[in-house]
C-alpha positions as CSV (number, residue, x, y, z in Angstrom):
1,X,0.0,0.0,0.0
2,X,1.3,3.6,-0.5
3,X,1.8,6.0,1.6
4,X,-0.6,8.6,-0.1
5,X,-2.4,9.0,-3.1
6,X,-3.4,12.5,-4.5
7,X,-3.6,13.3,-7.9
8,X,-5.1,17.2,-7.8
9,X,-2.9,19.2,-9.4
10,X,-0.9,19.7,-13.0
11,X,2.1,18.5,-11.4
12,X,1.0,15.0,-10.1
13,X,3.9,12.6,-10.4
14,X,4.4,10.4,-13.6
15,X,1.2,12.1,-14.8
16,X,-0.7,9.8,-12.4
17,X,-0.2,10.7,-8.7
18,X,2.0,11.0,-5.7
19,X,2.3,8.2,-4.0
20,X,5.3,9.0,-1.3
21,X,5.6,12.8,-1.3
22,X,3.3,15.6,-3.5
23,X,5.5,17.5,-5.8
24,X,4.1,20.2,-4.6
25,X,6.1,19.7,-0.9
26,X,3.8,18.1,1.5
27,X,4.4,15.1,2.7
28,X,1.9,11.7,3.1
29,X,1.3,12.5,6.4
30,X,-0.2,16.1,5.7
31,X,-1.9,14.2,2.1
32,X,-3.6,11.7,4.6
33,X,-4.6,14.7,7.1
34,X,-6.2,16.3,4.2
35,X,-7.7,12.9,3.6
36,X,-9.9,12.7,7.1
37,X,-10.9,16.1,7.1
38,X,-12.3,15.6,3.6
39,X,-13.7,12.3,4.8
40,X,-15.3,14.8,7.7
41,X,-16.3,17.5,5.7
42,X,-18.4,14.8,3.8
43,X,-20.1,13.9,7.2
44,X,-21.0,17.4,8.0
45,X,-22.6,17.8,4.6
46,X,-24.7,14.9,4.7
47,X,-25.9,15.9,8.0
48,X,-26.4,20.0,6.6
49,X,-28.2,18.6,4.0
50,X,-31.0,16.5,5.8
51,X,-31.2,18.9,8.1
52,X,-32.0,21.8,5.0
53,X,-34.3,19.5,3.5
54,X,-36.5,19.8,7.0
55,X,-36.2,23.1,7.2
56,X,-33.2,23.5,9.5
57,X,-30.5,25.7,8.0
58,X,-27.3,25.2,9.3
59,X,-25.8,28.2,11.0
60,X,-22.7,30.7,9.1
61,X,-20.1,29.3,11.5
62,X,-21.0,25.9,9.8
63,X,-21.0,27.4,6.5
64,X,-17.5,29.2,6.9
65,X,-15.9,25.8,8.3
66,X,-16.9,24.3,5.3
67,X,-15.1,26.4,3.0
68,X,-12.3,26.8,4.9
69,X,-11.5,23.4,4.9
70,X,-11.5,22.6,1.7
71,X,-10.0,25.8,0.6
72,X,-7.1,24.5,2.9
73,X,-6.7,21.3,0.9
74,X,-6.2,23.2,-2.1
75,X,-2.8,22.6,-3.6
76,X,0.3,24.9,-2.0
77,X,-2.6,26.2,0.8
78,X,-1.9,24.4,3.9
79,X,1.8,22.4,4.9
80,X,0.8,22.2,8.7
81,X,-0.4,18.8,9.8
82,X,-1.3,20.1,13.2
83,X,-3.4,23.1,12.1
84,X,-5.3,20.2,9.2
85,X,-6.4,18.0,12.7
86,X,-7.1,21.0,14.4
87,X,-9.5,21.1,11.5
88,X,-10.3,17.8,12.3
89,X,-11.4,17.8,15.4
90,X,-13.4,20.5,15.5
91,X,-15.1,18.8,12.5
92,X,-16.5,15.7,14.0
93,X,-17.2,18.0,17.3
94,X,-19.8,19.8,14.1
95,X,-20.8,16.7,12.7
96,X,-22.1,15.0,16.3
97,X,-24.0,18.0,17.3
98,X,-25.9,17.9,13.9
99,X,-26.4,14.4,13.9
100,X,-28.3,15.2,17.3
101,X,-29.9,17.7,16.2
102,X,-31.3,15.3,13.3
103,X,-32.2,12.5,16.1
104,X,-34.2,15.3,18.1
105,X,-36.0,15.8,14.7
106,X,-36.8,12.7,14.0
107,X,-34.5,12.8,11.1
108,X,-33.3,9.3,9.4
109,X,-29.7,9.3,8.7
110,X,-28.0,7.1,6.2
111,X,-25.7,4.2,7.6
112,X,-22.6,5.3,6.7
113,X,-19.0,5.1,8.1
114,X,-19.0,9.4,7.6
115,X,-21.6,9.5,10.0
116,X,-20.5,6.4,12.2
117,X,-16.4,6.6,12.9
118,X,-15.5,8.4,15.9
119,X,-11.8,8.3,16.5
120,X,-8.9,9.5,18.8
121,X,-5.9,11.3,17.7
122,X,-3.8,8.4,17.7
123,X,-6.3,6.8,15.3
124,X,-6.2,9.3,12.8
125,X,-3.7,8.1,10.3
126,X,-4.8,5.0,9.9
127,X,-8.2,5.6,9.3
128,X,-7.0,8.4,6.6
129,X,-5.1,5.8,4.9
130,X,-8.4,4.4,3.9
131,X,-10.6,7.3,3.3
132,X,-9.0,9.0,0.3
133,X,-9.8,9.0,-3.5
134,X,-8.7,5.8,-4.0
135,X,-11.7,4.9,-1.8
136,X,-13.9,4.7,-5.5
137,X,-13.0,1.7,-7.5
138,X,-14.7,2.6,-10.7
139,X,-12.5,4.3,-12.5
140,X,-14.6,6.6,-14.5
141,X,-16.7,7.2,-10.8
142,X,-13.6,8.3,-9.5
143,X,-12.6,10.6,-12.0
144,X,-16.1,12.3,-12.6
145,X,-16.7,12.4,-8.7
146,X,-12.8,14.0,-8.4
147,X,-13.6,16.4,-11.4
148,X,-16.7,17.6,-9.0
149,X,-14.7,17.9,-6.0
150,X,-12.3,19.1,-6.9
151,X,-13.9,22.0,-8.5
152,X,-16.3,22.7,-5.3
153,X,-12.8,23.7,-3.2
154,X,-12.1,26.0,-6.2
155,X,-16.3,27.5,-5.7
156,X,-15.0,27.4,-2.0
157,X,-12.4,29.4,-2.1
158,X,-13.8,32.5,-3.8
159,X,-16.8,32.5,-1.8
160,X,-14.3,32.5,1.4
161,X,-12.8,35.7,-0.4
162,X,-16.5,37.3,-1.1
163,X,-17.6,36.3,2.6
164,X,-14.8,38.1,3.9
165,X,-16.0,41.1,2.4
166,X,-19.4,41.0,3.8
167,X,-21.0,39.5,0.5
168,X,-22.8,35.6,0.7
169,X,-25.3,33.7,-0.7
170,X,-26.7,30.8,1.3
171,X,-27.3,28.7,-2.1
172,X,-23.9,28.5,-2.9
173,X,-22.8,26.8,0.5
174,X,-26.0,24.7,0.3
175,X,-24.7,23.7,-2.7
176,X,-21.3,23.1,-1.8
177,X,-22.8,20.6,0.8
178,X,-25.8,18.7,-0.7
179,X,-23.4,18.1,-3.9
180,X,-20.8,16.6,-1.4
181,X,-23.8,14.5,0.3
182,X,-24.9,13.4,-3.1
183,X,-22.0,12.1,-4.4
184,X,-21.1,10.0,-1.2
185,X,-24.7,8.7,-0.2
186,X,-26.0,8.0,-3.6
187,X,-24.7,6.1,-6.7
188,X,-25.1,8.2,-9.6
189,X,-24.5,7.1,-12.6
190,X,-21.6,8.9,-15.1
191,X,-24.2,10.5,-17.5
192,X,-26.0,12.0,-14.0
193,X,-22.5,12.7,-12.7
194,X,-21.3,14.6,-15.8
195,X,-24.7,16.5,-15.4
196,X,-23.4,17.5,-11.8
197,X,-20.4,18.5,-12.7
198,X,-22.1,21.1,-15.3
199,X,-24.2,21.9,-12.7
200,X,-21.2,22.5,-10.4
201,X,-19.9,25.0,-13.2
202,X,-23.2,27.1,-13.5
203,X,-22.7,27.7,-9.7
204,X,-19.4,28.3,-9.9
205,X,-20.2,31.4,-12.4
206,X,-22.6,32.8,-9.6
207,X,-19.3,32.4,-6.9
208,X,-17.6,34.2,-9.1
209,X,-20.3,36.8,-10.2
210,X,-20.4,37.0,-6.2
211,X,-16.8,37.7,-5.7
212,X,-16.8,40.2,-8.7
213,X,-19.6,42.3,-6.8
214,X,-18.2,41.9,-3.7
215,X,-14.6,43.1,-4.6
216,X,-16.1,46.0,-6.8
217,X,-17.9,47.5,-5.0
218,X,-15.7,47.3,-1.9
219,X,-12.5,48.9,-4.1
220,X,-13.7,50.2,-7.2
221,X,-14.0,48.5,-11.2
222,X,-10.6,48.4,-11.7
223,X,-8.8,50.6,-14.8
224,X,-6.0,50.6,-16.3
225,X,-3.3,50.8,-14.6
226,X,0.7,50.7,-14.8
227,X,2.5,48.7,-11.9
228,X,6.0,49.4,-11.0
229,X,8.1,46.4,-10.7
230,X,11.2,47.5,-9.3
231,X,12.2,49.0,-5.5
232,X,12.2,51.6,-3.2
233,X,14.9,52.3,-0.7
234,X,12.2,51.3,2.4
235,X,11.9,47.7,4.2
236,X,9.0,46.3,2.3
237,X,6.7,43.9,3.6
238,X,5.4,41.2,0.5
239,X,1.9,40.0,0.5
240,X,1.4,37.0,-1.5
241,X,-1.9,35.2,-2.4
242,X,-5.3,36.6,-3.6
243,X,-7.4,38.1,-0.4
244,X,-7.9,41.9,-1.3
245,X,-9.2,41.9,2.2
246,X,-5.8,40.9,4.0
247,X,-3.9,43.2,2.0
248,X,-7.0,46.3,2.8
249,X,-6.3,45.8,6.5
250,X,-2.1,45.5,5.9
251,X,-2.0,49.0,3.9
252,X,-4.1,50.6,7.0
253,X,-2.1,49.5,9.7
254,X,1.3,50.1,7.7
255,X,0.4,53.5,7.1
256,X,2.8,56.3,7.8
257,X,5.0,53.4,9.3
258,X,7.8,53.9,6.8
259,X,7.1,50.5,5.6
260,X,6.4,49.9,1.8
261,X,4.0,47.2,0.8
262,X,4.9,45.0,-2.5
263,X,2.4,42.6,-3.7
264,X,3.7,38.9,-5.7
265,X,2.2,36.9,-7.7
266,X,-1.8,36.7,-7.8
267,X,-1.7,39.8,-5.5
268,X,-0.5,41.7,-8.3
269,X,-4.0,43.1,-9.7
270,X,-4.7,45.0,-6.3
271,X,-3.5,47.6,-8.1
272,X,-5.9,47.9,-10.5
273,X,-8.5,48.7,-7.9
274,X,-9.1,52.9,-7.1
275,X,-9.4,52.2,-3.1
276,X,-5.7,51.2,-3.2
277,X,-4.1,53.7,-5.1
278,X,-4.6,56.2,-1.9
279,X,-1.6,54.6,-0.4
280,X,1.4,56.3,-1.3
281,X,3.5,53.3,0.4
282,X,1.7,50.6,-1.9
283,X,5.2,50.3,-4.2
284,X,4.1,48.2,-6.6
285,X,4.4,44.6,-7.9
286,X,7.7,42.2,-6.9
287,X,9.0,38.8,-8.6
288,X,6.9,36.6,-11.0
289,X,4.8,33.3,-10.5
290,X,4.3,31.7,-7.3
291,X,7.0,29.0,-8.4
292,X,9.9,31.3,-8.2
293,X,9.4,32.6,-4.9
294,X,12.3,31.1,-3.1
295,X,15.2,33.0,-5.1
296,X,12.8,35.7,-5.0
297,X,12.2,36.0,-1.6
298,X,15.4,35.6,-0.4
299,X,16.0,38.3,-2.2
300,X,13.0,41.0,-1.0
301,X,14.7,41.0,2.2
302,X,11.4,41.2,4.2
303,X,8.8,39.8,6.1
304,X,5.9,37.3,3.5
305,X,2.4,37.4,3.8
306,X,0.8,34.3,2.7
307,X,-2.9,35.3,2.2
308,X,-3.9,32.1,0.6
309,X,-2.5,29.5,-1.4
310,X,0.7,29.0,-3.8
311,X,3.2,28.5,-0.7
312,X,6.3,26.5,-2.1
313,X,8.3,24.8,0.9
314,X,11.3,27.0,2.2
315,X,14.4,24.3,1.6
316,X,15.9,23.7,4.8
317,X,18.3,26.7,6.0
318,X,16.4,29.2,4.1
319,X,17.2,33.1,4.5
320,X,13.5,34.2,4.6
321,X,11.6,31.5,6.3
322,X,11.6,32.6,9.9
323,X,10.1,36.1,7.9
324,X,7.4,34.3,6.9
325,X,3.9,34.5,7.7
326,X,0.3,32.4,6.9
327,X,-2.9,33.5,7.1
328,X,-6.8,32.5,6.8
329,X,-6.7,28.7,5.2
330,X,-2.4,28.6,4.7
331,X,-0.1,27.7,7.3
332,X,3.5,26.0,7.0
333,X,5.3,24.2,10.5
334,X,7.1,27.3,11.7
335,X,5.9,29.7,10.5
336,X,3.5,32.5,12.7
337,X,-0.2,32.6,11.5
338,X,-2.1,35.4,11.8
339,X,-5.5,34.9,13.4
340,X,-8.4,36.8,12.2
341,X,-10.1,37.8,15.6
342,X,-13.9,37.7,15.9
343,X,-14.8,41.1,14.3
344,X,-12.8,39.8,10.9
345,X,-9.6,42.1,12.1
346,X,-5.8,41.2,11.8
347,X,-3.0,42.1,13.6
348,X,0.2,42.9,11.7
349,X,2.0,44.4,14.0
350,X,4.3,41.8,14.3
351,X,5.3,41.7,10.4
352,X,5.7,45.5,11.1
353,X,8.0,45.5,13.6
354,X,10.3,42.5,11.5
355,X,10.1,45.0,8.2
356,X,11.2,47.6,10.5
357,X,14.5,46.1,11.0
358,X,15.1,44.5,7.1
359,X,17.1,45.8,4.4
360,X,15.2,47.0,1.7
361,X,14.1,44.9,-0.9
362,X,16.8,43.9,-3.6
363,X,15.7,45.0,-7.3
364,X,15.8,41.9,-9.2
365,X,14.3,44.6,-12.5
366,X,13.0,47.2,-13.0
367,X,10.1,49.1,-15.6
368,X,6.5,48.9,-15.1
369,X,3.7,46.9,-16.3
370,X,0.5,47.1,-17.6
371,X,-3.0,45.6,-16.6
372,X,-6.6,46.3,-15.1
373,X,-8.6,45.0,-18.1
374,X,-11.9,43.4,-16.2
375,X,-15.4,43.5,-17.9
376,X,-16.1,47.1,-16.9
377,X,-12.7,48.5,-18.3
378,X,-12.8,46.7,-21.5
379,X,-16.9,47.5,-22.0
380,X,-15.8,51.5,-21.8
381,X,-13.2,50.3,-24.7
382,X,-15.9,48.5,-26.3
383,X,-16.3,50.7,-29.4
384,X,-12.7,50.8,-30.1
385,X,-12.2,47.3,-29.9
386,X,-15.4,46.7,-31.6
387,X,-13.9,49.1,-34.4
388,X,-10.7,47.1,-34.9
389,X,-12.1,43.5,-35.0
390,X,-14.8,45.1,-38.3
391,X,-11.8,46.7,-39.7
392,X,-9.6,44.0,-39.5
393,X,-7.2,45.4,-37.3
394,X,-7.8,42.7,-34.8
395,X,-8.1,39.4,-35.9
396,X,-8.6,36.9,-33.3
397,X,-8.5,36.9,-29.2
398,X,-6.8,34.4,-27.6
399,X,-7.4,33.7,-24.0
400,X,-4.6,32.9,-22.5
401,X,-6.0,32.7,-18.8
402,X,-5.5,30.4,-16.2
403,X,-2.0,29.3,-13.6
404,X,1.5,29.0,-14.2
405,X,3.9,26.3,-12.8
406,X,7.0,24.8,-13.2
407,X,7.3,22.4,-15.8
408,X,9.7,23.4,-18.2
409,X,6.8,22.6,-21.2
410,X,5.3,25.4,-19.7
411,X,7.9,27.6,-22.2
412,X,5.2,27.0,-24.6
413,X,3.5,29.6,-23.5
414,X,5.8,32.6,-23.4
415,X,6.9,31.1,-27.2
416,X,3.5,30.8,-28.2
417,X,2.4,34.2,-26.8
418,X,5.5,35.3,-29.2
419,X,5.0,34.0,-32.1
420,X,1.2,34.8,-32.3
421,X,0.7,37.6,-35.4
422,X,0.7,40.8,-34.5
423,X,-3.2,41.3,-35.3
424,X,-3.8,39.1,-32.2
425,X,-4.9,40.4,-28.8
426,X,-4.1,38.0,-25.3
427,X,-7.4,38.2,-22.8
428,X,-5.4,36.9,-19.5
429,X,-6.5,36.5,-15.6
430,X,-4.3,34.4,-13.3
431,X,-0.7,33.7,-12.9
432,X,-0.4,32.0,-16.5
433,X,0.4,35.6,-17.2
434,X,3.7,35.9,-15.9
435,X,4.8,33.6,-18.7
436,X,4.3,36.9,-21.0
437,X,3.0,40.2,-19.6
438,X,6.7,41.4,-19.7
439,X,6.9,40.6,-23.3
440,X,7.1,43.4,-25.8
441,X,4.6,42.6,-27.8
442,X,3.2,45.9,-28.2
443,X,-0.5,47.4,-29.4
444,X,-3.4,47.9,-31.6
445,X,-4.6,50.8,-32.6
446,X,-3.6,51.5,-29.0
447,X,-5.4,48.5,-27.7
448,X,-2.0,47.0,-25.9
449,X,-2.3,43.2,-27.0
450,X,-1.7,41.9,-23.1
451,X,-5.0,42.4,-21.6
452,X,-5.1,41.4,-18.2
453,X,-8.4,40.8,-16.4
454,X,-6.9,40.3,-13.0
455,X,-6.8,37.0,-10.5
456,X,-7.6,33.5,-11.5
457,X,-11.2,34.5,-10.1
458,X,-11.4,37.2,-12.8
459,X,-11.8,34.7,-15.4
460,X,-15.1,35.7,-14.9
461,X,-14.4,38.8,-16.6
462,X,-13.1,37.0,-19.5
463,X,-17.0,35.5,-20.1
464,X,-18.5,38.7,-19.3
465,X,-16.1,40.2,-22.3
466,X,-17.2,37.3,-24.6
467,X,-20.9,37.2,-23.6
468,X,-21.1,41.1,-24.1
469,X,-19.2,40.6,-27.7
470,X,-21.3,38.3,-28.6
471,X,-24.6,40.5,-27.8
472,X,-22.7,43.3,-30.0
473,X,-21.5,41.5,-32.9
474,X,-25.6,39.7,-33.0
475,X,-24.3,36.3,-32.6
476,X,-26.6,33.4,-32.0
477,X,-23.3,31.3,-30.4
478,X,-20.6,32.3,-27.7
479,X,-18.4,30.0,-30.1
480,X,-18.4,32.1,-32.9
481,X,-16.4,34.6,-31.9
482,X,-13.2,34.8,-33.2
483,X,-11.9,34.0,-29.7
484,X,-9.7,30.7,-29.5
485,X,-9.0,29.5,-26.0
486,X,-5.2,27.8,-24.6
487,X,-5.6,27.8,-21.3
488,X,-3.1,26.6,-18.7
489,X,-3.9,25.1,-15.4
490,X,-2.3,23.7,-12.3
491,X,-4.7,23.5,-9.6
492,X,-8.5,23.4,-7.9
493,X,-9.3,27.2,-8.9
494,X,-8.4,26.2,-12.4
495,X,-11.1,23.7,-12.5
496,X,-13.6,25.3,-11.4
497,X,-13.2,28.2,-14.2
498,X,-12.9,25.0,-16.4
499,X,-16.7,24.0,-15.7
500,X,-17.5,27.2,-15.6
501,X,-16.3,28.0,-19.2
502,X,-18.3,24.3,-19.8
503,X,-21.1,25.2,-18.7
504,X,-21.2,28.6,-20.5
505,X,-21.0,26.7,-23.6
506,X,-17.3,27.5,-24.6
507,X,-16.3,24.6,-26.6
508,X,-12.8,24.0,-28.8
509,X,-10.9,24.8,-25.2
510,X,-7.3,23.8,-25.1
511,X,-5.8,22.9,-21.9
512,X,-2.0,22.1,-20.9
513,X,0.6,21.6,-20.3
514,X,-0.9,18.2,-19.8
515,X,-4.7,17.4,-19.5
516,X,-5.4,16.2,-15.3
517,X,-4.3,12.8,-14.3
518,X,-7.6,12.1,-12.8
519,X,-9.2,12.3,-16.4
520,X,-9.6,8.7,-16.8
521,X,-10.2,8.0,-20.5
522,X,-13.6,7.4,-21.3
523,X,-14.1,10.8,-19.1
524,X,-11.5,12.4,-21.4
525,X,-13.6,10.6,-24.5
526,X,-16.1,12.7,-23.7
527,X,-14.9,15.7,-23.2
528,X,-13.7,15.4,-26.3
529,X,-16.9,14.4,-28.2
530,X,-19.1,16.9,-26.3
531,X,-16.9,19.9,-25.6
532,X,-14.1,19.8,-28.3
533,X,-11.2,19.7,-25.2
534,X,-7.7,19.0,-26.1
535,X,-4.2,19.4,-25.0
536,X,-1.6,21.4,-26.8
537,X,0.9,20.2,-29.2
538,X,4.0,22.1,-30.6
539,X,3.3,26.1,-30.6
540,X,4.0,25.9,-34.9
541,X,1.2,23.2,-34.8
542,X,-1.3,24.9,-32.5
543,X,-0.6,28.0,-34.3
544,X,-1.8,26.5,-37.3
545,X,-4.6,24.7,-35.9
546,X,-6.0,27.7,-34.8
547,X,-5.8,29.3,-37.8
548,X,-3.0,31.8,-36.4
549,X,-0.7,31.2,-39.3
550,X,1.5,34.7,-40.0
């Protein structure tokens, strides 16, 4: 038997799974953490879910545990084994006080080892070992029931974000939990299944529809904006992740503190918002992708922020990891979390008083660049753009969206980005930009030909663009627009824009570097035969295919 099995993200050994340590860093002892509380989460759901069906709606507490959890199974969140059974055990406290309140109802509960197991501690690994995804032995099963999963902790996370904010919807975590209950109490065929996991990417539109309101009108529609990527001669403090919130609450108390704020990686479309560009100490935008963050942060100097996900384990002896800090869902062993208290507040005093006494940070380049392109941006550029596609100016969109990582194929990419014609125009949102938002690949008709919607979340604005091009140009079909879509992906977030894109109707969607190892292939048959997905080839032949000749 193996020590783990987890086959989430891009990365997954062999193209199958980790079996003795993720790729991504954690070990099978953190794997089979995430394991149980899964195997817990489940439990609660089933219990939510009888419980909604009589009327009984499960309190917010409930509702933000959920998330939470599986947000912190997310790929890169959450290292710490002891903060995952923390977790834990405050899940089956959850679980047994809804089961009673089902018994005092009168409420029948299925006979099921989710509802039954109560262990100790000391019984916790053993029972994970048994518990995980390996748990379905139909092949196909598995990989439709993954698919669905795996996309709910993406729906999870940006609700976390839009909760945070003050903005919910009750449906969504309802959702969340009856489509958790369903797919562990009943047996559901693949065609039903499939239908799920369409179902799983219409609500994943409203999460992100959610987040989209909640963000904007808490900071502004953002514009366009240019981002400086080079230093100041303060100590910096970096803020990593996506959680506008965190960083809100960070620029407050760092005020007038001779601290500069950087943001890295997915943070890096805070500037686009108006509320943030009050700060005069908000410097601007340092390093790349999540994956290059070791040289990088050895090099800023100062104290980390990890709002969310995309941590990559400090090697042992590193510079910056007693500078490091975790927040929300993340944590890492040895590294301070910041607790958010019970009016939503942070204390950062701590990171302040570290940045205090830190060099400041090391410029690694220099220059600025250029983004803030969501749906309300582009819709003011509407005419112009609308202008250059009738006059032939621009010929075809490609959306480029989605993560980066750190497979060397991933130089397809930047090399396809390069040697698209020059009457081409990238629609981008996630880290997948990094690959070539520095490139100088100039304009149209001063339409710059990088157009970056924001975060991996503002993928959404990507739809809203096509939707809203499709009402102008009087087409009966999102798919004829001369949009062609090579998308990249490495984790849960990218799946649920996946089925979201699915359930919109996009079809022809290319996705790489490789397509997910728990695709079995009759899953990936149909994809195929009813949505048109592929993988990528070589960037000549791609180019080609698309019809992207020169």
């Amino acid at each position: 038997m193996s020590n783990m099995f987890c086959f989430q993200c891009q990365e997954a050994a062999k193209g199958i799974g980790c079996t003795l340590k993720g790729v991504c860093g954690k070990n099978d002892t953190t794997a089979r953490a995430m394991d149980l509380l899964l195997f817990t989460v489940r439990g609660i759901s089933i219990v939510a879910t009888e419980l909604r069906k009589n009327g009984k709606q499960p309190c917010d507490k409930l509702n933000t545990f959920v998330t939470d959890a599986l947000f912190s199974t997310i790929t890169n969140a959450n290292f710490d084994d002891d903060s995952i059974y923390t977790r834990v055990d405050e899940g089956f406290i959850k679980r047994n006080k809804l089961i009673g309140k089902a018994l005092e109802m009168g409420i029948s509960l299925p006979e099921i080892d989710e509802l039954k197991w109560n262990g100790t501690r000391e019984q916790y690994d053993e029972k994970a070992a048994k518990v995980g995804v390996m748990r379905e032995t139909n092949e196909d099963i598995r990989s439709l029931k993954e698919l669905i999963v795996y996309g709910l902790k993406g729906m999870a996370a940006y609700l976390e974000h839009a909760n945070r904010l003050g903005y919910n919807d009750v449906s969504l975590h309802a959702f969340i939990q009856n489509t958790l209950a369903t797919i562990t109490v009943d047996n559901l065929s693949t065609e039903e299944l499939t239908t799920l996991a369409l179902k799983t990417g219409e609500m994943g539109v409203q999460t992100m529809a959610l987040l989209d309101t909640a963000n904007t009108s808490s900071y502004g529609h953002p514009e366009i904006t240019s981002v400086s990527i080079g230093v100041r001669n303060n100590p910096g403090i970096l803020i990593s992740g996506h959680d506008l919130h965190d960083l809100e609450q960070l620029l407050e108390q760092t005020k007038d503190r001779g601290v500069d704020v950087y943001t890295h990686g997915e943070m890096l479309p805070a500037h686009y918002y108006p509320a943030f560009k009050k700060y005069p100490h908000f410097a601007g935008n340092y390093g790349n992708a999540w994956w290059k963050q070791r040289e990088e942060f050895t090099a800023f100097n100062g104290p980390i922020i990890f709002t969310t996900n995309c941590i990559v384990p400090p090697l042992p002896g590193a510079s910056y990891t007693e500078r490091m800090f975790t927040s929300n869902s993340t944590g890492f062993p040895g590294c301070k979390h910041i607790s958010t208290d019970e009016n939503g507040h942070k204390d950062y005093s701590e990171v302040i008083a570290i940045a205090k006494n830190c060099a400041a940070p090391t410029e690694i380049e220099h220059g600025e660049i250029v983004g803030g392109f969501a749906h309300n941006q582009v819709m003011q550029l509407a005419n112009k753009v609308v202008d250059a596609v009738k006059s032939g100016a621009i010929r075809k969109f490609i959306v480029m969206a989605g993560c980066d990582g750190r497979m060397r194929g991933r130089e397809y990419y930047t090399s396809f980005a390069e040697q698209l014609p020059k009457d081409t125009v990238i629609l981008t949102a996630g880290c997948a930009k990094y690959r070539y938002n520095k490139l100088p690949l100039g304009d149209i008709n001063g339409i710059p030909r990088v157009l970056d919607a924001g975060q991996c979340n503002d993928s959404y604005s990507l739809a809203v663009i096509a939707l809203k091009l499709k009402e102008v140009f009087q087409l009966n079909d999102i798919n004829e627009l001369p949009i062609v879509y090579n998308i990249a992906w490495y984790e849960q977030k990218a799946v649920i824009v996946l089925l979201a894109l699915l359930y919109l109707g996009v079809k022809e969607i290319h996705l790489g570097p490789t397509l997910p190892a728990f695709i079995s292939p009759n899953v990936a048959k149909v994809l195929v035969e009813n949505f048109g997905i592929n993988g990528i080839g070589s960037v000549e032949g791609d180019l080609q295919k698309f019809g992207l000749n020169r």
